[in-house]
C-alpha positions as CSV (number, residue, x, y, z in Angstrom):
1,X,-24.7,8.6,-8.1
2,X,-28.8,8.8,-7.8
3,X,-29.7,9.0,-4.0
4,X,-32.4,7.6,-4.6
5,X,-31.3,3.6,-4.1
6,X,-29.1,2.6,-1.7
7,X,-25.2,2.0,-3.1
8,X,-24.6,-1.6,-2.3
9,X,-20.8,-2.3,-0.6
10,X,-20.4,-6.1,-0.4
11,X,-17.6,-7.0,1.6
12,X,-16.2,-10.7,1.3
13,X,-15.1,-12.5,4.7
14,X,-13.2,-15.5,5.1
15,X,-11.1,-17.5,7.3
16,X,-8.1,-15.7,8.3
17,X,-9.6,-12.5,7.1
18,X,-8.3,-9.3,9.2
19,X,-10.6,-7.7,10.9
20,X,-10.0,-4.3,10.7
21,X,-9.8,-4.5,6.8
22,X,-13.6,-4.6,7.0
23,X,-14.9,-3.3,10.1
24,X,-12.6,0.0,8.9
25,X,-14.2,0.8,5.8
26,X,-17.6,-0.6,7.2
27,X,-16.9,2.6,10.1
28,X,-16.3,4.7,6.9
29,X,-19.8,4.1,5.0
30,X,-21.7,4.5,7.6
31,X,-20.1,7.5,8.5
32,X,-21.1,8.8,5.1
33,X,-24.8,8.3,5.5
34,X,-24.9,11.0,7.9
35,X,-23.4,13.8,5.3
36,X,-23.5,14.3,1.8
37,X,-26.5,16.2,1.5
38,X,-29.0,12.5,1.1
39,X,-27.0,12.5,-2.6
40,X,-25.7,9.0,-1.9
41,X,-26.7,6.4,0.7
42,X,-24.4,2.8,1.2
43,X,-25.6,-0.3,2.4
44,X,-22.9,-2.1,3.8
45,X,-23.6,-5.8,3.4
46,X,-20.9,-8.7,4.1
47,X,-20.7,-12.5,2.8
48,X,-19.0,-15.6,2.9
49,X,-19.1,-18.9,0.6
50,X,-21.4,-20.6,2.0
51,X,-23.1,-17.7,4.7
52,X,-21.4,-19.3,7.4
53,X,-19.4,-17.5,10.7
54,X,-15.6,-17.2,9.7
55,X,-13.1,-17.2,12.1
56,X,-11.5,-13.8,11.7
57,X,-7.8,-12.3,12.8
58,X,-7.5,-12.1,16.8
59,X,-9.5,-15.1,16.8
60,X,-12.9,-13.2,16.2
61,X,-15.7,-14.3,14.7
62,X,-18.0,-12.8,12.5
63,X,-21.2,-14.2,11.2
64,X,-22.1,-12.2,7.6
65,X,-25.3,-11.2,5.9
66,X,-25.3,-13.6,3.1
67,X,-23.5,-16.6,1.2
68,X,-22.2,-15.1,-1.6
69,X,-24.5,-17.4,-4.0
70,X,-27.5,-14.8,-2.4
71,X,-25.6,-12.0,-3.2
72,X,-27.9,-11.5,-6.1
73,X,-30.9,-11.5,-4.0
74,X,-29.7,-8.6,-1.8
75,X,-29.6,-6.1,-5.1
76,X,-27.1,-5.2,-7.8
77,X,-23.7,-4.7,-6.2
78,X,-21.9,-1.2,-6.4
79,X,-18.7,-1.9,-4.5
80,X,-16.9,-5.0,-3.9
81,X,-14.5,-4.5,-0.9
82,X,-11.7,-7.8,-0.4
83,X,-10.2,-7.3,2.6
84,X,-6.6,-9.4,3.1
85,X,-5.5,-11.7,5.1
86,X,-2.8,-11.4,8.4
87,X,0.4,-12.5,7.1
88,X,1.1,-13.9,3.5
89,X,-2.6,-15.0,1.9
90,X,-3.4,-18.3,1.0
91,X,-6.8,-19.0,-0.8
92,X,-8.6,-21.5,-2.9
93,X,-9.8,-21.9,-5.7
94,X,-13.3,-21.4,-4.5
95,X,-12.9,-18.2,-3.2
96,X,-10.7,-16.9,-6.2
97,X,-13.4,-17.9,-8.5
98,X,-16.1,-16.1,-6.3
99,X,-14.3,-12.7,-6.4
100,X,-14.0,-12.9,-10.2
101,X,-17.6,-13.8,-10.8
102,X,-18.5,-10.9,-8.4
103,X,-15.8,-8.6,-9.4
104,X,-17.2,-8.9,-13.1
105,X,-20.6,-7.8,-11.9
106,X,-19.8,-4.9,-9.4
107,X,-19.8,-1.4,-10.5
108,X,-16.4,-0.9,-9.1
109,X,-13.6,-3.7,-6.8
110,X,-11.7,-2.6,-4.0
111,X,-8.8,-4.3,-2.3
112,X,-7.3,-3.9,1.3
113,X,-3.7,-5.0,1.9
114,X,-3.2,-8.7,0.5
115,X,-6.6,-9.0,-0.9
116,X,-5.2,-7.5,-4.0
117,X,-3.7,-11.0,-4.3
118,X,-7.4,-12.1,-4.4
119,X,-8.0,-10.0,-7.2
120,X,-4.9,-10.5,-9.1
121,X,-5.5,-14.3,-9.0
122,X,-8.6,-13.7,-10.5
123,X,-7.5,-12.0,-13.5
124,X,-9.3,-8.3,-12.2
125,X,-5.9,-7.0,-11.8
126,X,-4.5,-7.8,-14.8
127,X,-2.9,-4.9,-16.8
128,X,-3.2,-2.7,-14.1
129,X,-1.6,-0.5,-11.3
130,X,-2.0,-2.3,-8.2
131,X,-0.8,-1.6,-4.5
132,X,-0.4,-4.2,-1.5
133,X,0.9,-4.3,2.0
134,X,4.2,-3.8,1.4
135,X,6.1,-6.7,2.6
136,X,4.2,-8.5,0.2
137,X,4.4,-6.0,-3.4
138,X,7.3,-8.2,-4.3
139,X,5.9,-11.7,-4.2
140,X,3.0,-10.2,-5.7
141,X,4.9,-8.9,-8.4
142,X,6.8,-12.6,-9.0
143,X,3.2,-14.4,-8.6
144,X,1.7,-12.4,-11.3
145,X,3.9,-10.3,-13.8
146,X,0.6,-8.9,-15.4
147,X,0.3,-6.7,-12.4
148,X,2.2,-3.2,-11.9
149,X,3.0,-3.2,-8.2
150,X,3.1,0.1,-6.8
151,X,4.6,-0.3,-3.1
152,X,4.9,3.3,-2.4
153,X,1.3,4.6,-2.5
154,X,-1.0,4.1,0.2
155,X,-4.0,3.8,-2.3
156,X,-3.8,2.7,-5.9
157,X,-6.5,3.6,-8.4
158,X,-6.6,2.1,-11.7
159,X,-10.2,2.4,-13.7
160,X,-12.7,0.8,-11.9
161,X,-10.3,-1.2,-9.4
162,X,-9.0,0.6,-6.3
163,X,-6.5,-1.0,-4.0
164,X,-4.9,-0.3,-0.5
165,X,-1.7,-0.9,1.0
166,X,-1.0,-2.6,4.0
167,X,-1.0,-1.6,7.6
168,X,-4.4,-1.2,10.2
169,X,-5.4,2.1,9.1
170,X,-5.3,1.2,4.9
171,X,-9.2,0.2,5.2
172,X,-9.9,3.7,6.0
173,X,-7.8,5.2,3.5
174,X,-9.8,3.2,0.5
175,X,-13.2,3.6,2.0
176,X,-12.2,7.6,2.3
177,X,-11.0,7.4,-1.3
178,X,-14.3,5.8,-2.4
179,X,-16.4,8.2,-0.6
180,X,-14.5,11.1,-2.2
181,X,-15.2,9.6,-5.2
182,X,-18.7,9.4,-4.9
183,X,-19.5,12.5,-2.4
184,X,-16.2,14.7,-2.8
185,X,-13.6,16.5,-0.8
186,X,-15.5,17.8,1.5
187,X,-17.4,14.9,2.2
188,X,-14.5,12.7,2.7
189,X,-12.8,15.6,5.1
190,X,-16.0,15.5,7.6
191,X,-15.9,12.0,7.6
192,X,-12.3,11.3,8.4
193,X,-12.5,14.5,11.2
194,X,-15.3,12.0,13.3
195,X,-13.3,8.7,12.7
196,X,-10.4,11.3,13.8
197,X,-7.9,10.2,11.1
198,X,-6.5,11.4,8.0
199,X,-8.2,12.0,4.8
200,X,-4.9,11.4,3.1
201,X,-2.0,10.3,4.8
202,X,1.1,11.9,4.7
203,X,3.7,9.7,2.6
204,X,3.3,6.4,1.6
205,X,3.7,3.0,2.7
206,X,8.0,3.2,2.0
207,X,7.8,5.4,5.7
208,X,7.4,2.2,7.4
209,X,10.2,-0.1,5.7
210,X,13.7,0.4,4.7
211,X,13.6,1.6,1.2
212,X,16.6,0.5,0.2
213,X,17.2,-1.9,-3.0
214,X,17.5,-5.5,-2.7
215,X,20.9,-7.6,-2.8
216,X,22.5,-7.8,-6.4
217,X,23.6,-11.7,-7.4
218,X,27.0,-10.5,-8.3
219,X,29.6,-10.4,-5.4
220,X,31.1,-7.9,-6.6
221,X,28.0,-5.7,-7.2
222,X,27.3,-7.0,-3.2
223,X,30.5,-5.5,-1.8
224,X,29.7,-2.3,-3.5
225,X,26.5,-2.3,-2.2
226,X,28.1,-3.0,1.3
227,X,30.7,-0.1,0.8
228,X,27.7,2.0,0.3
229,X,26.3,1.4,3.2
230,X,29.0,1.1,5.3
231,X,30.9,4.7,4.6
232,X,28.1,6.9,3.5
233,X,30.2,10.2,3.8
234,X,32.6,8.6,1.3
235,X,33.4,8.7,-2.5
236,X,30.3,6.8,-3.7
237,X,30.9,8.5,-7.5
238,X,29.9,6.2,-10.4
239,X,33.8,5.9,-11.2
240,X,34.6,5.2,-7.8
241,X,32.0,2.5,-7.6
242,X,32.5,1.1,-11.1
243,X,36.5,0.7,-10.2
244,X,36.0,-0.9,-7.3
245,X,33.8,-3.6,-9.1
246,X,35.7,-3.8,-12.0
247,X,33.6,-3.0,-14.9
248,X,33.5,0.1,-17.2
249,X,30.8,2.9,-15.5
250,X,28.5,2.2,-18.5
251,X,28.2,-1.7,-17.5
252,X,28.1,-0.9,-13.7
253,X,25.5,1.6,-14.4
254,X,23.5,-1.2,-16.8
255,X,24.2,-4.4,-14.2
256,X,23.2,-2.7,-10.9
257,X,19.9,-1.2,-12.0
258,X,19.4,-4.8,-13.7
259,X,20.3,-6.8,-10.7
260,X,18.9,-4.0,-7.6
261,X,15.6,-2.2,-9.4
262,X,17.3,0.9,-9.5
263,X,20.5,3.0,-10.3
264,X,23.6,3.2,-8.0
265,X,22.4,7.0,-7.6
266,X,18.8,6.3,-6.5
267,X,20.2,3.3,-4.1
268,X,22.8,5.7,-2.4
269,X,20.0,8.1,-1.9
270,X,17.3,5.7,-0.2
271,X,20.8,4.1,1.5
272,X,20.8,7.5,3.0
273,X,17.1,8.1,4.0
274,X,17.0,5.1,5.7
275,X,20.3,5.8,7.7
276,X,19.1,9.6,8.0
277,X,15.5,8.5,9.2
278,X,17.3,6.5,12.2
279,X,19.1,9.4,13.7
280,X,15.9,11.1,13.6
281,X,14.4,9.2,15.5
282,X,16.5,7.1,17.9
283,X,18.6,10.9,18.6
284,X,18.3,14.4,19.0
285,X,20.8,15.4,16.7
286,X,19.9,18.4,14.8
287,X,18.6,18.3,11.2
288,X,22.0,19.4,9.6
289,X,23.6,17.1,12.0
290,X,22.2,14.3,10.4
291,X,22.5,15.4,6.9
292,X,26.1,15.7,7.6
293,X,26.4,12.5,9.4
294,X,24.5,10.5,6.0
295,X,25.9,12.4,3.5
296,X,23.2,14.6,2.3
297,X,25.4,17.3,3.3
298,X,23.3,19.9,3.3
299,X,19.5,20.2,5.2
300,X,17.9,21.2,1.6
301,X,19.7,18.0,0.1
302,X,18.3,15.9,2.7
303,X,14.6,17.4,2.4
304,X,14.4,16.8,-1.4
305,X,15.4,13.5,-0.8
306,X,13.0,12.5,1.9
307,X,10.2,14.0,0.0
308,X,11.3,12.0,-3.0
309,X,11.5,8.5,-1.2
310,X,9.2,8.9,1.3
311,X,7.0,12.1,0.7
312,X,7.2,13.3,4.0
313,X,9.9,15.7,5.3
314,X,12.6,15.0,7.8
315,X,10.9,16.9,11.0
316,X,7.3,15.1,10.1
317,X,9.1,12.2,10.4
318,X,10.8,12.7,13.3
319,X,7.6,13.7,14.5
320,X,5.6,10.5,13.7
321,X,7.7,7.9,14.4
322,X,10.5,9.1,17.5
């Protein structure tokens, strides 16, 4: 990027916007300005329909720099940031139409938490890897089937569109990411050392949730599940399973992954984690305690499934959240 013009970041407020989905990655570009050499220099600029205040989350409110009909006067855009919303996101049409108009012309669209419903609804996310705070990846998965919602990463990048997942700290993970991209490592490193965060977080968004499958529409797929959970020190083998809902193991097999999102095996595992993660933190117990106790059996078993669902180990676990 030339340093010689300044990198416009246009960030979109409205009604019910959460704060910190802006102010974070607002923190972020200015941060840059200070390293990087002079190779790249932001101007962070915000906007609204109409230029008028919005009433922000925690009842704050924020006057931006332009409407976004004067966007165009305030120089060609290089980053659109839309920030989400607390709680599920509900827009209009006006506002969907605005980020597709400006989305087309940006150099590059960023999401924070639920505004990647924003930019689905608009058509920028179509055909592409998306994340969102995760509580939500599922609706925004039903509300637009074009989208491939990833609700494990923290930050999603898919061509030009980059989006975040939920939570207070995902603004400063996508502004890092975008500075990285522009600046590099390094650059990103300094910058996340003064804001005194990470550069990447450890893990992914599944750290905060329970990762286990949803309920399967057959009852008798729903006591299996149940058994599972229930006795996780006991037979949970394919055969067992398949016996005790009455099917051959090829149909089980084909019917649960249909009906939960994932196989019996992978569902017994995250069954496990999430058990596994409780003891960590709400007990002492050692670490082969607790893979004894949740059927990993083994402390080795139990790490290679932690770092598979949730990309952390056991003890940094333990560490972050007891």
């Amino acid at each position: 990027m030339s340093g010689q013009k300044p990198h416009l970041v246009l960030i979109l407020l409205y009604d019910g916007v959460q704060s910190l989905g802006f102010s974070g990655p607002a923190d972020v570009f200015a941060a840059a300005g200070e390293v990087g050499s002079g190779t790249c220099r932001y101007e962070v600029r915000t906007a609204s329909l109409n230029g008028g205040p919005v009433r922000a989350s925690g009842g704050l409110t924020v006057r931006p720099d332009h409407g976004t009909m004067g966007v165009a006067t305030a120089g060609k855009v290089g980053t659109l940031i839309v920030p989400g919303a607390d709680g599920f996101p509900v827009h209009d049409r006006a506002i969907v139409e605005t980020v597709g108009s400006l989305g087309l012309r940006a150099r590059r669209v960023a999401s924070v938490g639920t505004g990647a419903f924003l930019l689905a609804d608009a058509g920028l996310l179509d055909g592409r890897r998306a994340a969102t705070h995760w509580e939500f990846a599922d609706e925004l998965a039903r509300r637009f089937p074009a989208v491939t919602v990833d609700a494990r990463d923290t930050v999603v990048r898919d061509g030009r569109v980059t989006t975040s997942g939920g939570g207070a700290a995902s603004g400063l993970d996508l502004a890092l990411t975008l500075v990285e991209d522009d600046l590099g490592d390094e650059a990103a490193q300094q910058i996340a050392r003064a804001l005194v965060t990470y550069h990447r977080r450890p893990g992914g968004q599944l750290q905060f949730t329970e990762p286990h499958g949803p309920d399967a529409r057959s009852p008798a797929l729903r006591a299996v599940q149940r058994r599972i959970l229930a006795d996780l020190n006991g037979d949970l083998s394919i055969r067992s399973l398949s016996r005790q809902a009455g099917l051959s193991e090829r149909h089980f097999t084909r019917l649960f992954r249909a009906q939960v999102g994932m196989s019996a095996r992978e569902y017994i595992e995250r069954a496990r984690v999430v058990a596994a993660s409780r003891l960590l933190t709400e007990t002492s117990r050692s670490l082969g305690a607790v893979a004894c106790e949740t059927g990993f059996g083994t402390q080795a078993t139990m790490l290679r499934a932690f770092r598979r669902v949730l990309r952390v180990s056991p003890l940094d676990y333990r560490e972050r959240f007891s």
